[in-house]
C-alpha positions in Angstrom: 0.0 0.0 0.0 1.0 3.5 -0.5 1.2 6.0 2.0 2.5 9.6 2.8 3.4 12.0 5.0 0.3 12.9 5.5 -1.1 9.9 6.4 -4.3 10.4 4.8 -6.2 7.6 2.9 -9.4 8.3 1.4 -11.8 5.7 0.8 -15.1 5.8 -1.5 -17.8 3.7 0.7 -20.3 2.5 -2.1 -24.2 3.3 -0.8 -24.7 -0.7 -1.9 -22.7 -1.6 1.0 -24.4 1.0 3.6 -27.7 0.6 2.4 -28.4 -2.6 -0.2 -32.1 -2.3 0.3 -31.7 -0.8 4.3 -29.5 0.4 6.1 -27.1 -1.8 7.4 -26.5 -1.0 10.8 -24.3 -4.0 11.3 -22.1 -3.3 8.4 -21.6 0.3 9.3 -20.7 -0.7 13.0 -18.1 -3.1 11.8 -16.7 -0.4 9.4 -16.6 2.3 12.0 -14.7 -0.1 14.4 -12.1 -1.0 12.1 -11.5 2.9 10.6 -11.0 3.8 14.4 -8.8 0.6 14.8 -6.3 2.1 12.5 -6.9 5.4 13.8 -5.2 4.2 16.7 -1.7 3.6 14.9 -1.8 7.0 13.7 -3.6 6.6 10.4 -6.1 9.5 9.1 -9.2 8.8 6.9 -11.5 10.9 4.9 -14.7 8.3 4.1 -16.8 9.8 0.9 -20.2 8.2 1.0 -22.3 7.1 -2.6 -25.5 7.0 -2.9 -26.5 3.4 -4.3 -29.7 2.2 -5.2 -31.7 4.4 -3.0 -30.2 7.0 -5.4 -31.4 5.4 -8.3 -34.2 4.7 -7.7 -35.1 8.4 -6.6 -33.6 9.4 -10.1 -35.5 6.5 -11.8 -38.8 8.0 -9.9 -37.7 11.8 -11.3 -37.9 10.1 -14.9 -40.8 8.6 -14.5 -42.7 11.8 -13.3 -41.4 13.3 -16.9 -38.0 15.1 -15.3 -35.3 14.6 -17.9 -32.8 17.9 -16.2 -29.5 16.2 -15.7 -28.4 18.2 -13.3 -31.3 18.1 -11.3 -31.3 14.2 -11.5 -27.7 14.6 -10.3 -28.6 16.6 -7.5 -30.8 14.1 -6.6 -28.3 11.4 -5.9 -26.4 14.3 -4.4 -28.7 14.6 -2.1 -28.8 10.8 -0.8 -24.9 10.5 -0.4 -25.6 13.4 1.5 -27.8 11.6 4.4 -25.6 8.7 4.1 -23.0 10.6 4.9 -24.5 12.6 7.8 -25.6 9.2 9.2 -21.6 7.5 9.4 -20.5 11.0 10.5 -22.6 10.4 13.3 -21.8 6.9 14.1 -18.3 7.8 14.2 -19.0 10.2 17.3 -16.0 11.9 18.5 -13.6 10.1 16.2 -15.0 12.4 13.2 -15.0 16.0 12.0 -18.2 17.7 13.5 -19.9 18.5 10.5 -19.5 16.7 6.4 -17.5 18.3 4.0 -19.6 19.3 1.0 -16.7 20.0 -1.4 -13.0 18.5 -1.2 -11.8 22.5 -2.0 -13.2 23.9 1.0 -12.3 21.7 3.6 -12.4 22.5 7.6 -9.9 20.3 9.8 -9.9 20.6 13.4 -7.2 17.6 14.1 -9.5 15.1 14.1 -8.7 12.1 12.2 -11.8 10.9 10.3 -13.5 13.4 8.4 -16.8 12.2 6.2 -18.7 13.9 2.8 -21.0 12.7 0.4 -21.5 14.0 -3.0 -19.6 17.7 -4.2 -21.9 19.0 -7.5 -23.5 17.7 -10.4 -21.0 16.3 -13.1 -18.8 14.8 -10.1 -19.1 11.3 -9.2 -18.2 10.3 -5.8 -14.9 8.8 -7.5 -14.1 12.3 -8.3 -15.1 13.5 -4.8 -12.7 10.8 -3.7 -9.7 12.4 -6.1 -10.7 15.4 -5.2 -10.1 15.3 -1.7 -6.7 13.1 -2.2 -5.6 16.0 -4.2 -6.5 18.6 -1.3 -4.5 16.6 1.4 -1.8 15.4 0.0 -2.9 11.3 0.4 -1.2 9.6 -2.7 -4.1 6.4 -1.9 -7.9 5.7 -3.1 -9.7 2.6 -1.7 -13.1 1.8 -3.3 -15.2 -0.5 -1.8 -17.9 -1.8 -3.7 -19.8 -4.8 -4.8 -17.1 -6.6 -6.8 -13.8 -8.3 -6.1 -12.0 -7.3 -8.6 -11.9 -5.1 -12.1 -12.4 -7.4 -15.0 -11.5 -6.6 -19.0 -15.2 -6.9 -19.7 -19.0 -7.5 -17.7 -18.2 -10.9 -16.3 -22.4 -11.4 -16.2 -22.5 -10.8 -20.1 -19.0 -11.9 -20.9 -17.5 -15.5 -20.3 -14.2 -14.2 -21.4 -14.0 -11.6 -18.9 -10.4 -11.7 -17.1 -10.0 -10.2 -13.6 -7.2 -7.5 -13.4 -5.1 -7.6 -10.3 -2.9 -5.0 -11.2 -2.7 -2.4 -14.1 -1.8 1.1 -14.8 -3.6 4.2 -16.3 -2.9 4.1 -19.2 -4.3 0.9 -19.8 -7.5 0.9 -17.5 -8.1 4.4 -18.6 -9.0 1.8 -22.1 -11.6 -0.4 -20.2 -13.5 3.0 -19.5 -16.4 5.1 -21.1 -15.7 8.5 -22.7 -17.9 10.2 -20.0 -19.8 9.5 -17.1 -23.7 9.4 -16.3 -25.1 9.7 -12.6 -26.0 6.4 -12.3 -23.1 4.9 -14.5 -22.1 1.1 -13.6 -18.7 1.9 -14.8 -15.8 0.4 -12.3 -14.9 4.3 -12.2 -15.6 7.6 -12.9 -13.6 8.0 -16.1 -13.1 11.8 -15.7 -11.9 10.7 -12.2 -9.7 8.5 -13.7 -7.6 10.9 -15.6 -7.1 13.1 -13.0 -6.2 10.5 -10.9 -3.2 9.5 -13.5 -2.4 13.6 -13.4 -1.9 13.1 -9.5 0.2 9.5 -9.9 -2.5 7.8 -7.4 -2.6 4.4 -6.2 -6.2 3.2 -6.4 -7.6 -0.1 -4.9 -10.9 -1.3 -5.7 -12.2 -4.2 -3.6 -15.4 -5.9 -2.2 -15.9 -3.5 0.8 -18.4 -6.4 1.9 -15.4 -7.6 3.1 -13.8 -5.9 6.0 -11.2 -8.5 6.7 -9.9 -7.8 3.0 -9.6 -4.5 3.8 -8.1 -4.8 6.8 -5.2 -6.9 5.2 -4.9 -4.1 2.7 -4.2 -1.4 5.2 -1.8 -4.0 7.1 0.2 -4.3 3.9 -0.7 -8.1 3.9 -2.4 -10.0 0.8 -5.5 -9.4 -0.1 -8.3 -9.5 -3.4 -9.0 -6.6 -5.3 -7.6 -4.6 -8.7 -4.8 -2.3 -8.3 -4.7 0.7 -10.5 -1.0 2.4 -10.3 
């Protein structure tokens, strides 16, 4: 794993794993306990929150009532990432900054060393939220936790030929992408986000965040599953 001086790592917390079809009060425990576990060896975390399928379907809902306005779709799922956000903010208690960040450009530290957002402004994903705000402190490391284990060449569900990439660069996942990005987009990540990222010479991880364990032997420098984007 890559770290810094700063000892910042930001990870993107997919709304799937917060809140598959309800919140997951179980998950979100076990997630806080371990982010506070490494707190304790002097590690620093800034959590940005997606939205997931509650976001969907509330921009799915829109466009059924006749609302086609991207941006106010957008704002939409802004909105959720928002409350999810607010709610692991608060689960953290004094562990976390007092109040989410709304934009990785204005950002208010106190010293503490968890500080949670959700969504920045329409045309950002929460991958470029999560670039954003590795740009603004100085962390040189992404972690995104979603549904799947590992980026693959193709959609293993359509694709029997499909390989799983377990380590890549820019250049060539920047390939696998789309030319632009959608709210909504099932894309492994933002690929606006993914250039700047190359600009900044990131490290990104994408895992199963279902998975704490596999996390946790990530941030121990030990083995674990997931694509690594370099």
């Amino acid at each position: 794993m890559t770290t810094d001086q700063s000892n910042w790592i930001i990870i993107s917390l997919g709304g799937s794993l917060i809140c598959p079809d309800h919140i997951d009060s179980v998950y979100v425990k076990k997630f806080v306990d371990l982010i506070e576990k490494k707190v304790a060896t002097g590690t620093r975390f800034a959590v940005i929150t997606g939205g997931g399928k509650i976001a969907r379907d509330y921009r799915d809902t829109l466009m059924s009532l006749g609302v086609t306005n991207e941006v106010t779709l957008d704002e939409m799922g802004i909105t959720v990432t928002r409350v999810n956000a607010e709610m692991l903010r608060h689960a953290f208690g004094d562990t976390v900054e007092p109040v989410i960040f709304l934009s990785p450009k204005e950002l208010h530290l106190t010293g503490k060393s968890v500080i949670v957002g959700g969504g920045w402004k329409p045309g950002h994903s929460s991958d470029g939220s999560a670039v954003g705000l590795a740009e603004a402190l100085g962390a040189k490391c992404v972690i995104n936790l979603s549904n799947i284990d590992y980026v693959y060449t193709a959609d293993p569900r359509t694709n029997p030929d499909a390989v799983k990439i377990e380590k890549t660069n820019w250049s060539d996942f920047r390939k696998l992408l789309p030319e632009t990005w959608h709210p909504g987009s099932s894309a492994p990540f933002d690929p606006i986000a993914a250039k700047m990222a190359e600009e900044l010479a990131l490290e990104v991880v994408v895992m199963n965040g279902k998975n704490l364990k596999n996390l946790e032997n990530y941030l121990d420098g030990k083995e674990f599953v997931g694509t690594v984007i370099v």
